[in-house]
N, C-alpha and C positions, 0 to 999 in steps of 0.2 A: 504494500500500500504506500504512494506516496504521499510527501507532506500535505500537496494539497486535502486527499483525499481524507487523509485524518483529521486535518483543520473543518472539513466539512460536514461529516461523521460527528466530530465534538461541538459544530455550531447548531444540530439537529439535533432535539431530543429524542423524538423518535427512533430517528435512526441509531441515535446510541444503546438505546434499550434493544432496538434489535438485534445491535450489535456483541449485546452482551445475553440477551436468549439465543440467539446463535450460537456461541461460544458452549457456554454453557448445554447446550442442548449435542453436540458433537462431544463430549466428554466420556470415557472407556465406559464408565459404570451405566448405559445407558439401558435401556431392554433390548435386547437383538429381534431378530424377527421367527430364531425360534421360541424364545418365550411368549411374543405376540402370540406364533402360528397353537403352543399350546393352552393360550388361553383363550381361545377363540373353541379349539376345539374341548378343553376340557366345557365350557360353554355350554356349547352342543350337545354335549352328553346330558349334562343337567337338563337343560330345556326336556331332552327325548325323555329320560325319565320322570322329571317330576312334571313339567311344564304341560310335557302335549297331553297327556291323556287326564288331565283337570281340565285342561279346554275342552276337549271331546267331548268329557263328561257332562260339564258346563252346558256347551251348546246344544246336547241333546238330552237338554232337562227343561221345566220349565224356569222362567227368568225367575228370583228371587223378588226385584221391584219392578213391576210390571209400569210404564210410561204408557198410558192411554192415548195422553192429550197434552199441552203444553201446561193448562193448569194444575196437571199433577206433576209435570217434570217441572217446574221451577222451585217449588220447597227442597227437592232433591237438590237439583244442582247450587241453589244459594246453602247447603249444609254441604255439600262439595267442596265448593270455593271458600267456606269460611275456613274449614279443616284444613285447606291446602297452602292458605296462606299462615295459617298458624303455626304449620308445621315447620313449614320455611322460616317464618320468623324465629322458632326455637332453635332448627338445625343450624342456622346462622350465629348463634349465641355460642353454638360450640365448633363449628366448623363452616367458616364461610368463605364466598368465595376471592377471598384478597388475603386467602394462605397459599405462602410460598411454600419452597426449597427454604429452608433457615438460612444456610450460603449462600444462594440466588436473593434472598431478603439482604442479608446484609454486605453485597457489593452494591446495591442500590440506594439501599438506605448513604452509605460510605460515598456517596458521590453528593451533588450537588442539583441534584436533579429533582423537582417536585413531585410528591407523591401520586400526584394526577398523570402526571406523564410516565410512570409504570406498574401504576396499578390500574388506572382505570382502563386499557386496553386488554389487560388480564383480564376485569371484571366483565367487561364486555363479552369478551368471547366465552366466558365462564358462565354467563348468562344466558347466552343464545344454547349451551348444551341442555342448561337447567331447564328452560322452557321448552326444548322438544323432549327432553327428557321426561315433561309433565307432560306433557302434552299427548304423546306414547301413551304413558302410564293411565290418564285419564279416560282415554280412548281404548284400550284393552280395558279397566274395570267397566266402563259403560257394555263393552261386549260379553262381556262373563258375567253381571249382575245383573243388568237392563233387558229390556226387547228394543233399544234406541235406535239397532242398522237394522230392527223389524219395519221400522217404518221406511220404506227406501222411496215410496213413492209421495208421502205426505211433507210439510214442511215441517215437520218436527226430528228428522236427522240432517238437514243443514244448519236450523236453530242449535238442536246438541254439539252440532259441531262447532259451532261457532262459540258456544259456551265451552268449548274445552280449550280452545286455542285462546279466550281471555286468562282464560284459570293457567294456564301455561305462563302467559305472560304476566301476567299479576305475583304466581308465588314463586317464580324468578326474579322478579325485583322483592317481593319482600324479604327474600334471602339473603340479598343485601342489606336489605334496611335493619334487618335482624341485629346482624354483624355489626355496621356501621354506627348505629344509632343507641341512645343514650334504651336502659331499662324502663323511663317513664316513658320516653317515645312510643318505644315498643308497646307499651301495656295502651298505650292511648289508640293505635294503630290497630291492636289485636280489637278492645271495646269500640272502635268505630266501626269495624270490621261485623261484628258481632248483629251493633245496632243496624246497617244499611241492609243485614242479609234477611232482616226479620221484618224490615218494611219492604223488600223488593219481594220476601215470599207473601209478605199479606196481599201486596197489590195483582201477585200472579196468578191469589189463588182465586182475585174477585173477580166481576165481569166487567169492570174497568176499561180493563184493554185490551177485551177479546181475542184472546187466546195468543198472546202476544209478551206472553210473560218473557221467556227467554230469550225472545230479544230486548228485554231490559235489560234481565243478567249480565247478555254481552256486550249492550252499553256501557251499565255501569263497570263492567272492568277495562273496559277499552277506553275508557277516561281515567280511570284511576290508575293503570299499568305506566301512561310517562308523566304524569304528577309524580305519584312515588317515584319514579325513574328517577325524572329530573332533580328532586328532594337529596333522592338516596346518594346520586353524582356529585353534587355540589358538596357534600360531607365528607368527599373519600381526602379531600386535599388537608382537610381537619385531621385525620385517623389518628391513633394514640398508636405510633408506629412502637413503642417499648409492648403496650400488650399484643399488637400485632406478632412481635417477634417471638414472642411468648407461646402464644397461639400457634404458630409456625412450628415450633421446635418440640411442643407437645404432638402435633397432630403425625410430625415427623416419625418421631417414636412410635408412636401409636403405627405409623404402616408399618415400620417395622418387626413390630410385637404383630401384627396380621400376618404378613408375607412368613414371616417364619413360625408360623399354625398355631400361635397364643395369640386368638383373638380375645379371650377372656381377659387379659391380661390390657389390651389397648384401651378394650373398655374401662375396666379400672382406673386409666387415667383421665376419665371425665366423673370422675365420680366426685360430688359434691365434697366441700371438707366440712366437718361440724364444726358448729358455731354456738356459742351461748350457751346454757344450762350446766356449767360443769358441775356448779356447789349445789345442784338439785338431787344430784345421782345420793348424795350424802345427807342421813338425819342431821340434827341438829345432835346428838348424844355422839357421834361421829361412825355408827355405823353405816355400812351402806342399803340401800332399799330395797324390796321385793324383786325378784325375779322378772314378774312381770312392769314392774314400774321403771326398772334401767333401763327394760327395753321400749320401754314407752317414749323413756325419757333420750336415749341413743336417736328414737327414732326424728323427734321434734329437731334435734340437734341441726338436721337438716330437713329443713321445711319444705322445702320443693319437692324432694324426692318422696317425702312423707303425704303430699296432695298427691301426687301424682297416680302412689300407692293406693290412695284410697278412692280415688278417679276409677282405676281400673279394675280394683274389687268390686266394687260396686257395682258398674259393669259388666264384669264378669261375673259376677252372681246373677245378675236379673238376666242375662243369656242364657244361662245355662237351666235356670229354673222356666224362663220362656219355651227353652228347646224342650227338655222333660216336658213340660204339661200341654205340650203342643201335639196336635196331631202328625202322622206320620206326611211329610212333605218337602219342600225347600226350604222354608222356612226354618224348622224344626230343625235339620240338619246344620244348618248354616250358625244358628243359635246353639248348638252343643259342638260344633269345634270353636266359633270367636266365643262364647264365654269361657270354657276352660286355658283358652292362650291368653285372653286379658289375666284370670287369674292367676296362671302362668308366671305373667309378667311382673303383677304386680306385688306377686309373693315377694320377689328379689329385692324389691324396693321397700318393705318395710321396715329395714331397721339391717344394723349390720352386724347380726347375730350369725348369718349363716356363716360371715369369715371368721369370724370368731370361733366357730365350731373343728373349720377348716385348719384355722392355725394351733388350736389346741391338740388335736388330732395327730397334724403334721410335725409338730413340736411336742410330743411327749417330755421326751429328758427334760426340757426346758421348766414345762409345767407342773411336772414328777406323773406317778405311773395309775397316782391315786383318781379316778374319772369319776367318780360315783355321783356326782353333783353335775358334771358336765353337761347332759344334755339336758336337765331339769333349767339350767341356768342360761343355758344358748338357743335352746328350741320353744321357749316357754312359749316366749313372747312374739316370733314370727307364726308361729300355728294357733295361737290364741287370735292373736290378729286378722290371719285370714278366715278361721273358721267363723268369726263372730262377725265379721265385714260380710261374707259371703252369704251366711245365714242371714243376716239383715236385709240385704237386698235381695234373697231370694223369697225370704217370708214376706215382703211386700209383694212382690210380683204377684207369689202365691197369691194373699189375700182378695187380690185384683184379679186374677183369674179361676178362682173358685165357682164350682165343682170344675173338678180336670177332665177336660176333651181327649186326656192321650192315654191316660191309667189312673190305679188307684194312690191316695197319697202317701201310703208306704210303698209302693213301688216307687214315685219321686223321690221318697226321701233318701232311698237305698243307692238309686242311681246318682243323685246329685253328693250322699256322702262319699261315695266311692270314687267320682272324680276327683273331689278333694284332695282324697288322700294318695289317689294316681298323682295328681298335680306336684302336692307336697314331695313323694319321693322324685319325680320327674327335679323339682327343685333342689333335693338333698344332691342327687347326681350331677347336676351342672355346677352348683357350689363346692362341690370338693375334686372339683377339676384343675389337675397340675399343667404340668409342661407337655408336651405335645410327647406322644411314646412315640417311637423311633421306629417299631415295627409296621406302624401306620404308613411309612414312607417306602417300603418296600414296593417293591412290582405288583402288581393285583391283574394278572393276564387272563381276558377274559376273550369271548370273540369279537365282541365292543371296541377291545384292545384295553387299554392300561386303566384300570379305573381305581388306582390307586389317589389318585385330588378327588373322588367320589369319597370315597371312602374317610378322608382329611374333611371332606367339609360335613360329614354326618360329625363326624366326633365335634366338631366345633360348634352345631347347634344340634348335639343329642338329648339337650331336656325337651325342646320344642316335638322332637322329632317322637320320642317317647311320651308326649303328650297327643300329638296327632294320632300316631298309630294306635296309642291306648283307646282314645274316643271310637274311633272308627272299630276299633273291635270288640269296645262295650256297646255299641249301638247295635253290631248285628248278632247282638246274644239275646236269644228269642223271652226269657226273664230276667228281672233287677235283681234277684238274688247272684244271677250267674253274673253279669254285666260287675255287680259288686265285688266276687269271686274274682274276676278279671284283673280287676282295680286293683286288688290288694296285692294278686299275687308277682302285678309289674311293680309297684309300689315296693315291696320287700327286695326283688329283683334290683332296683332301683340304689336303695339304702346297700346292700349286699356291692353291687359295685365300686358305690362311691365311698364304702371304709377300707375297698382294696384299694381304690385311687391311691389314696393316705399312705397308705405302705401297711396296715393294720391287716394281719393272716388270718383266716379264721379260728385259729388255738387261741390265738391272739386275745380275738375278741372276748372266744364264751371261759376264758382265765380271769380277765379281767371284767366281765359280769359276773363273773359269779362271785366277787370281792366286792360288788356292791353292795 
């Protein structure tokens, strides 16, 4: 390069960022195009196994929410849109998209160059993925839940369309605005968001604007998508580049704990830090409190994660007691797998007993050999938790759909405890999940060919996967005693694995029960 060409290089900002994506991007450590060719094809295989035949299944079932008309499809699609930007606004809080390389952040930062001039061309293109990304995504869930490409001749599947391509564009910039923008922002963003979805569905559902709802919908996001744009742009030159770097250098980690098959572990590091309560855990006489009140009190410690917990019990109880007491159909189905994965879910987030249980376990010597209190003291209070959260919002549901259309209400009761406690072991075993076993990465030669990263990504989400499979195989057990029988016997299976995780033998175990 001659002088001139570098004097002109350095009078360009653009061009210098490009000139240093460039650089950076021709560096050894790069992906070659066989790790591309095999993740495209490891891809492949997933889609054929799990993917095509839920579509199949899907499409040759009735729809789950049947779209008549435009005044039923607009309460759906503004509860669409409101979720979708929410979500964006949250993913943003922990991962947005104006995360670097930590090295690629900080030769930019190290220059002299405004923030706007190499982030905002990152955010850009970052944005155009996100919003076909939604956009996809939105347009496959309308296929697989809806009848929306049943309508092919009426104008309510280019209205649908047209509402997924705002919802695209809208929870791609809110994804920024997540990130970029202060926590009252956001919370003012999410409550506006909230309010506009609940007067665009009253107005859709009325005779107002004759059947013309969702083209409001995609009015209003096709004005609201370069408003927030435009808002979310003009902040990036603001950014607090010290938590940016921050932010970068975690998320860094974090692919790294993926890429080498501790995903458990990346997760861990977005996990909230507790805050406040410490002098609560302790009376006033200075011992410390009940079993269940530490873990109450553990769990407050972190508040977010403690809503969010009870968000999805909640939830996932009034699913699961819908699906039980429902009759045999889509419906019903749909409601006994999303309520046992919300409960699932929300088992993990109550409180951080289960690692607690895990580091006791794993650290013996440390703790000494004496256990007898151990799981009185670590299990109290996540299983009290979920049983009494789930039984709340299922004895509502109950009450509300009394007498039961599906069976009798000891047969719900048998089935709905029995997922529980499927759930619960399905949760003991993903909680006492170590470092990746080594024999997992072996050859797995099949006539498929190699499905050993099949095999790598069950172990990395085997509670969900022991939660799916359990459901599906208490439902086709023709009684609730059996279905129960099922439940328990994965649930033990469940607990049995995850003390061998630990390194704990079975001599092991029933030596030190029996010095209980």
């Amino acid at each position: 390069m001659t002088t001139d060409g570098i004097t002109a290089v350095e009078a360009d900002p653009k061009a210098r960022v490009h000139a240093v994506r460039h650089r950076y991007a021709r560096r050894g450590d790069r992906a070659t195009a066989h790790d591309w060719a095999y993740t495209i094809y490891l891809t492949v295989i997933l889609a054929s196994v799990y993917v095509a035949p839920v579509v199949y299944l899907v499409s040759t079932s009735q729809p789950l929410v049947p779209l008549g008309s435009s005044q039923a499809a607009t309460p759906v699609a503004c509860v669409v849109a409101a979720a979708a930007v929410w979500g964006a606004q949250l993913t943003g809080r922990f991962w947005g998209p104006l995360v670097l390389k930590p090295f690629l952040l900080h030769v930019f930062m190290s220059t002299d160059l405004s923030p706007t001039h190499y982030l905002g061309p990152i955010a850009r293109r970052r944005l155009v993925y996100a919003g076909l990304g939604t956009l996809l995504t939105v347009c496959t869930a309308a296929f697989l839940v809806t009848d929306l490409f049943d309508h092919r001749g009426t104008a309510l599947l280019p209205q649908g369309v047209s509402v997924a391509v705002g919802i695209g564009a809208v929870a791609a910039v809110a994804w920024l605005w997540g990130q970029i923008r202060t926590v009252r922002d956001n919370l003012l963003l999410a409550s506006a968001v909230a309010a506009a979805a609940v007067v665009v569905a009253l107005l859709g559902r009325s005779a107002l604007l004759g059947g013309g709802g969702l083209w409001l919908v995609a009015g209003v996001l096709a004005v609201s998508a370069p408003v927030l744009g435009r808002s979310a742009f003009r902040a990036v030159r603001t950014v607090d580049l010290a938590r940016l770097a921050r932010e970068s250098a975690r998320a860094a980690e974090a692919q790294t704990f993926a890429w080498t098959g501790t995903l458990h572990h990346a997760l861990d590091l977005y996990r909230p830090q507790p805050r406040g309560l410490t002098s609560v855990l302790v009376r006033a006489d200075g011992r410390l409190r009940g079993h269940l009140a530490q873990g109450a009190v553990r769990a407050l410690r972190t508040r977010g994660r403690a809503i969010a917990a009870g968000a999805f019990l909640l939830t996932g109880g009034a699913l699961l007691t819908l699906g039980v007491t429902e009759p045999d159909g889509g419906l019903a189905t749909f409601s006994l797998v999303a309520g046992p994965v919300a409960v699932y879910w929300g088992s993990g987030w109550v409180g951080e007993s289960w690692r607690g249980l895990r580091d006791e376990l794993t650290l013996a010597p440390l703790f000494g050999e004496w256990w007898g209190g151990m799981l009185a003291r670590t299990l109290a209070w996540p299983v009290v938790a979920v049983v009494a959260t789930v039984g709340l919002a299922g004895g509502v549901v109950a009450m509300v759909r009394w007498p039961f259309a599906g069976g009798g209400p000891l047969d719900a009761l048998l089935f709905a405890a029995g997922t529980v406690v499927l759930v619960l072991g399905a949760r003991f075993l993903r909680e006492m999940k170590m470092n990746l076993p080594i024999e997992l990465l072996l050859p797995l030669i099949t006539p498929l060919g190699d499905l050993s990263g099949l095999r790598v990504f069950v172990w990395q989400f085997d509670g969900l996967v022991v939660v799916l499979v359990g459901v599906l195989a208490m439902a086709e057990m023709p009684s609730a005693p059996g279905a129960a029988l099922v439940a328990l016997g994965i649930a033990a299976w469940c607990v049995w694995a995850g003390l061998r995780r630990t390194g704990w033998a079975r001599r092991a175990v029933f030596s030190r029960l029996g010095r209980v």
